[in-house]
FIGUBA-648888 format. One record per residue (C-alpha): residue in one letter; residue number from 0; x, y, z. Coordinates in steps of 0.05 Angstrom, whole numbers, plus 5000, padded with zeros to 4 digits. Layout:
+--------+-----+------+-------+------+
! residu ! num ! east ! north !   up !
+--------+-----+------+-------+------+
!      A ! NUM !    X !     Y !    Z !
...
+--------+-----+------+-------+------+
END
This chain:
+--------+-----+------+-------+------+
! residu ! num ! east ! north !   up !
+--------+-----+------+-------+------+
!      X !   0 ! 2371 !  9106 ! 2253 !
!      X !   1 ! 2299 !  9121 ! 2292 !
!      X !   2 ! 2271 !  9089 ! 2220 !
!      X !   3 ! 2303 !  9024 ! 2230 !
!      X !   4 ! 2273 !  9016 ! 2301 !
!      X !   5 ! 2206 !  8990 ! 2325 !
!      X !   6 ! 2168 !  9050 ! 2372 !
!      X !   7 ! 2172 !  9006 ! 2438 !
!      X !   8 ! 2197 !  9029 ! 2499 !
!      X !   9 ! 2271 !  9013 ! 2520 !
!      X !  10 ! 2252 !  8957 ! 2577 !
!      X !  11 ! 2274 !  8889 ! 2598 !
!      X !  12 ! 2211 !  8866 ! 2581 !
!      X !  13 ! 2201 !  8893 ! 2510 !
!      X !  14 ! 2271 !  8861 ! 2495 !
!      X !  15 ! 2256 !  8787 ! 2531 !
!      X !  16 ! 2192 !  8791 ! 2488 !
!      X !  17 ! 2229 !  8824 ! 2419 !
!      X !  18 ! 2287 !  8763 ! 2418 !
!      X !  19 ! 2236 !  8714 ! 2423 !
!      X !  20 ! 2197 !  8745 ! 2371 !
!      X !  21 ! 2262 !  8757 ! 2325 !
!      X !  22 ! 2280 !  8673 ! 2333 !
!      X !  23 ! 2207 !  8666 ! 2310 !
!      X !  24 ! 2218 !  8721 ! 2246 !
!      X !  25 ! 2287 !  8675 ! 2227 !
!      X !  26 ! 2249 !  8610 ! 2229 !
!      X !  27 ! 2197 !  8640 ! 2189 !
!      X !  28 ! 2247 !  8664 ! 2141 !
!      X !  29 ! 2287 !  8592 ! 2144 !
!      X !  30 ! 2226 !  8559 ! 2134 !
!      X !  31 ! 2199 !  8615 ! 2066 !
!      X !  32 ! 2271 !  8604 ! 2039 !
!      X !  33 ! 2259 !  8534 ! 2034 !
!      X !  34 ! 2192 !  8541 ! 2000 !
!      X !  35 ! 2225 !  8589 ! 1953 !
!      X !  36 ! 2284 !  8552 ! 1928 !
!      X !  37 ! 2227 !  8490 ! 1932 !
!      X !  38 ! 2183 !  8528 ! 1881 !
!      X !  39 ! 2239 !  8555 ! 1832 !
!      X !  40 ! 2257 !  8484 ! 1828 !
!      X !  41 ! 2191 !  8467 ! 1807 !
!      X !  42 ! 2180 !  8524 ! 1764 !
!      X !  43 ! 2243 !  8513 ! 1723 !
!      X !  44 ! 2218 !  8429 ! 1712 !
!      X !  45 ! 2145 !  8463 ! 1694 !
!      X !  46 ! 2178 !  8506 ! 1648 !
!      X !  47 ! 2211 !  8450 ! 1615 !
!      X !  48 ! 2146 !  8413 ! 1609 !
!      X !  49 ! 2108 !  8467 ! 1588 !
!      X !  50 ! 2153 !  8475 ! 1527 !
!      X !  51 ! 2150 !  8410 ! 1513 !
!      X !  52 ! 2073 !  8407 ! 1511 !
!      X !  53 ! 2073 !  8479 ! 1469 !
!      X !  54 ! 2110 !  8441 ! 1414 !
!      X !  55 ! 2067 !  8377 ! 1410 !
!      X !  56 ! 2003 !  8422 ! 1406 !
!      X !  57 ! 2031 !  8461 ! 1351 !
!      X !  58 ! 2050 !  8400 ! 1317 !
!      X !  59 ! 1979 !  8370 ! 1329 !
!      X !  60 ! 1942 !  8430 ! 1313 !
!      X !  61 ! 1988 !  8430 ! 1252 !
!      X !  62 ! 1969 !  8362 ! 1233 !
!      X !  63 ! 1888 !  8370 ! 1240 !
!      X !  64 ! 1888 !  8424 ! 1192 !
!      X !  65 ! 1923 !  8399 ! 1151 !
!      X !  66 ! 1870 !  8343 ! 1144 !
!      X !  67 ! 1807 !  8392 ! 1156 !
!      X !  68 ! 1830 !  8429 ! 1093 !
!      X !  69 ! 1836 !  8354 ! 1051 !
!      X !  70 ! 1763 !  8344 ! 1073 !
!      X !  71 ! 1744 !  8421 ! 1063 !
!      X !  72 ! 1776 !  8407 ! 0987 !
!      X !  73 ! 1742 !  8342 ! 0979 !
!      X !  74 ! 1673 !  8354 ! 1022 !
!      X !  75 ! 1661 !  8428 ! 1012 !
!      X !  76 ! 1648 !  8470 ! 1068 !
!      X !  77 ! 1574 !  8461 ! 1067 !
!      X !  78 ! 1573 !  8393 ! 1070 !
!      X !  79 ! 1628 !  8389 ! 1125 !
!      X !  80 ! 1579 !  8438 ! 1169 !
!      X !  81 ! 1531 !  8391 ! 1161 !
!      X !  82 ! 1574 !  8331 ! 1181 !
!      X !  83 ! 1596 !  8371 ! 1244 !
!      X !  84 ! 1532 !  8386 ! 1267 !
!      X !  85 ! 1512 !  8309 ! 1269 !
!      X !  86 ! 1579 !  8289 ! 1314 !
!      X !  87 ! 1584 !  8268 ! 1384 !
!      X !  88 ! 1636 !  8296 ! 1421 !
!      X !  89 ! 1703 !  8265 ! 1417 !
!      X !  90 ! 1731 !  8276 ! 1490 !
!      X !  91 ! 1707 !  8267 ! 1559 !
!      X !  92 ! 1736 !  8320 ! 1603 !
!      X !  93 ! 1746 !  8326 ! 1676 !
!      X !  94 ! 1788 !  8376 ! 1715 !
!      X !  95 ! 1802 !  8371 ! 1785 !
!      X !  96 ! 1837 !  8406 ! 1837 !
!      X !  97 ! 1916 !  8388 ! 1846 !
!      X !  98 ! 1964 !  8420 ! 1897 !
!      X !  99 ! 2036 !  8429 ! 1894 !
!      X ! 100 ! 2079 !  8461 ! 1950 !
!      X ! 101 ! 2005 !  8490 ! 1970 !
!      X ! 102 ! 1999 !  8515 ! 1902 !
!      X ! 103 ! 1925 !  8503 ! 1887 !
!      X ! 104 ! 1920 !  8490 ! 1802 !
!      X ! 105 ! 1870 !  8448 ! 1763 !
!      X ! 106 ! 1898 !  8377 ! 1743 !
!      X ! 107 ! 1864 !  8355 ! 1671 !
!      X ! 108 ! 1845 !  8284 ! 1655 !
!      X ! 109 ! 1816 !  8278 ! 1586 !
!      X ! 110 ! 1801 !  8208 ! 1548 !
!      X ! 111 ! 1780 !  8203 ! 1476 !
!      X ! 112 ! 1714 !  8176 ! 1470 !
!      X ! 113 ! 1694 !  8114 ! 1407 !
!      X ! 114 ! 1688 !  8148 ! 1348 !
!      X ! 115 ! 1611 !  8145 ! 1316 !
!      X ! 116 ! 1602 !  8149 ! 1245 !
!      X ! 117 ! 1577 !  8200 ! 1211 !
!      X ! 118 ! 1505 !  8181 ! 1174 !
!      X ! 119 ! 1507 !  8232 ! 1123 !
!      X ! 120 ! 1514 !  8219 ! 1037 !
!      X ! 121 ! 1576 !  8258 ! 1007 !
!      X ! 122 ! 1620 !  8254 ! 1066 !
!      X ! 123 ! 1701 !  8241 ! 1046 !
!      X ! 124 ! 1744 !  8179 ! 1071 !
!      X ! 125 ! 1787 !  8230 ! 1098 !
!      X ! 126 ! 1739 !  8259 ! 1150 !
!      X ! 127 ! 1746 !  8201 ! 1193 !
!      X ! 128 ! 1828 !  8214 ! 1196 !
!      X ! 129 ! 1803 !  8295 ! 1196 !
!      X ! 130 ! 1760 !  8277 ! 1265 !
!      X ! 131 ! 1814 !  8234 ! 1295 !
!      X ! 132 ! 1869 !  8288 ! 1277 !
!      X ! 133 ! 1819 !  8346 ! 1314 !
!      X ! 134 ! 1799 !  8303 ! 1371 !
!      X ! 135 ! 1878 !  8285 ! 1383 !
!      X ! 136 ! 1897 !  8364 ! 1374 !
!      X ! 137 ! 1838 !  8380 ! 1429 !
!      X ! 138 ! 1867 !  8326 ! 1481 !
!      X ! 139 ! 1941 !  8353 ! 1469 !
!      X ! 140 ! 1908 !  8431 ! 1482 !
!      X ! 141 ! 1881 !  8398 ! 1559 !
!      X ! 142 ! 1961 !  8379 ! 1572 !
!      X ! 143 ! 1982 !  8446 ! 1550 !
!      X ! 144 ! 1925 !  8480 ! 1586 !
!      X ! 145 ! 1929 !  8445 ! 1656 !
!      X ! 146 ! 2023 !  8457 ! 1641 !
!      X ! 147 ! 2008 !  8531 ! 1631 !
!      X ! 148 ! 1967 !  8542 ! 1685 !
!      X ! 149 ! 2008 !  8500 ! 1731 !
!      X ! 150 ! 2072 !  8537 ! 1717 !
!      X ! 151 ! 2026 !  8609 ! 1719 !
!      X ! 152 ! 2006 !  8596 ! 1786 !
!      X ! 153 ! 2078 !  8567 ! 1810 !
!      X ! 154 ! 2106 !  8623 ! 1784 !
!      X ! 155 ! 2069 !  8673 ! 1825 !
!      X ! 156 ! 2074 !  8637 ! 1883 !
!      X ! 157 ! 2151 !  8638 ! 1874 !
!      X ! 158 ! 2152 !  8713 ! 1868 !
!      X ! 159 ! 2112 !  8725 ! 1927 !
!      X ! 160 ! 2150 !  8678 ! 1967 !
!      X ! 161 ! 2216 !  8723 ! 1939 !
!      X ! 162 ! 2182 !  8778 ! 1960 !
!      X ! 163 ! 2163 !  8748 ! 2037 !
!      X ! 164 ! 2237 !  8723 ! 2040 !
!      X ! 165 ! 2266 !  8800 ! 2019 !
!      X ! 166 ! 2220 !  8833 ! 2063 !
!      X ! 167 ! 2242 !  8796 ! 2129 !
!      X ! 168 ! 2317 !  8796 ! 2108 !
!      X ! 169 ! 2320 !  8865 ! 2090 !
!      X ! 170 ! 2277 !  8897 ! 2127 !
!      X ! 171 ! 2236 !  8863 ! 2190 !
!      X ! 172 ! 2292 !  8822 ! 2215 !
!      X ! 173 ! 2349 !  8884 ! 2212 !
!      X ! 174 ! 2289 !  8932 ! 2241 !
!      X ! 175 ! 2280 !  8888 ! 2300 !
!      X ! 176 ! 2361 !  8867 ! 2311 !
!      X ! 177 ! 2381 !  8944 ! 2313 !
!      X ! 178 ! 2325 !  8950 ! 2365 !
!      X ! 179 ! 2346 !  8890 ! 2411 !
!      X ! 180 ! 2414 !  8923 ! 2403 !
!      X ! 181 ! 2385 !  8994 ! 2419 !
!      X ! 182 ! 2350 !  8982 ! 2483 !
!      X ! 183 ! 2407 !  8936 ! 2501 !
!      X ! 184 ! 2456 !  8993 ! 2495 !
!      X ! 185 ! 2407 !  9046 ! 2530 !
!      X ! 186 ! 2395 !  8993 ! 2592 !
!      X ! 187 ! 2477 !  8979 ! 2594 !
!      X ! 188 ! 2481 !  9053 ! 2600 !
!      X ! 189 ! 2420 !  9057 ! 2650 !
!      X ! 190 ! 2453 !  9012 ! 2692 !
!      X ! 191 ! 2518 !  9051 ! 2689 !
!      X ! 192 ! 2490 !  9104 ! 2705 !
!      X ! 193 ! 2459 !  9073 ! 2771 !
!      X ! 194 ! 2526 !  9043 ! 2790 !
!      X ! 195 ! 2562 !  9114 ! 2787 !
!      X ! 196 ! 2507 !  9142 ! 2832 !
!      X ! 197 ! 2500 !  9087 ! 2881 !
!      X ! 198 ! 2589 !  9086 ! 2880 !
!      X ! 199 ! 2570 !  9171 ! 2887 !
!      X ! 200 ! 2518 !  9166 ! 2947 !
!      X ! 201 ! 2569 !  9117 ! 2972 !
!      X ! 202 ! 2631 !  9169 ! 2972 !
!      X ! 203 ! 2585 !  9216 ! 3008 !
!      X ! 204 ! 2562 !  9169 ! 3063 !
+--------+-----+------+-------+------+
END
């Protein structure tokens, strides 16, 4: 029992001052259930949208390589080094930082820049369609990027909201409860005890 109570001494005090600070612990723990339930909400729609990004990059990935090994067959890998080394990049990226339920992750904007040709002899037709395929593959890797690291970060911030929430319910909250009740009990049985002597000295008198 003496592990479930908070080493404070048995006053009126100490218990005005331990309800007050047990209405503030269940507010707390109101207000951290919210945020939990909040969060697992969110979580579950980020895992949704995470999945759904995970299959369009495979599918995108899919698709460039299959057109970087047409060019690779028709170009040779020498001459497709070559025509890499001459190429502008094909995205302009900018992250920034987004919160969520004051979740802090980065949001990812990324836009496809014009396409500039490639000045070299002995290039394929199908690099053009090879450079489109890998710049659209690198875009969909940004959306699955900034949805993984969104639902990462959501996630822990769910657990250790779980964790806040189990810690006052099943621990801080009882601990101070079965003290409010203890020194209650010892100053109802303080006071008894004053009543029988005053109703004693009174009997003697």
């Amino acid at each position: 029992m003496n592990q479930q109570l908070l080493k404070v001494p048995p006053t009126k005090h100490t218990l005005l001052n331990l309800k007050k600070q047990v209405r503030f612990l269940e507010e707390g723990h109101e207000l951290l259930e919210r945020k939990r339930e909040l969060l697992t909400r969110l979580v579950y729609q980020r895992i949704g949208e995470y999945r759904r990004q995970r299959d369009l990059t495979h599918e995108a990935v899919k698709e460039a390589y299959h057109w970087l090994s047409i060019s690779f067959l028709r170009m040779g890998s020498r001459a497709l080094q070559q025509a890499g080394l001459g190429m502008q990049p094909g995205l302009r990226i900018d992250i920034i930082p987004k919160r969520s339920l004051g979740v802090v992750y980065p949001a990812i904007t990324a836009e496809k820049l014009p396409m500039q040709p490639v000045g070299l002899l002995g290039t394929d037709a199908s690099l053009d369609t090879t450079r489109s395929k890998l710049t659209a593959a690198a875009l969909q890797l940004t959306r699955l990027g900034e949805a993984e690291m969104a639902l990462g970060r959501l996630m822990n911030e769910q657990r250790k909201a779980r964790k806040r929430v189990n810690a006052l319910k099943y621990n801080i909250i009882p601990r101070y409860r079965n003290t409010i009740r203890y020194i209650q009990s010892a100053l109802e049985e303080e006071e008894r005890n004053m009543l029988f002597q005053i109703k004693v000295l009174r009997g003697n008198s």
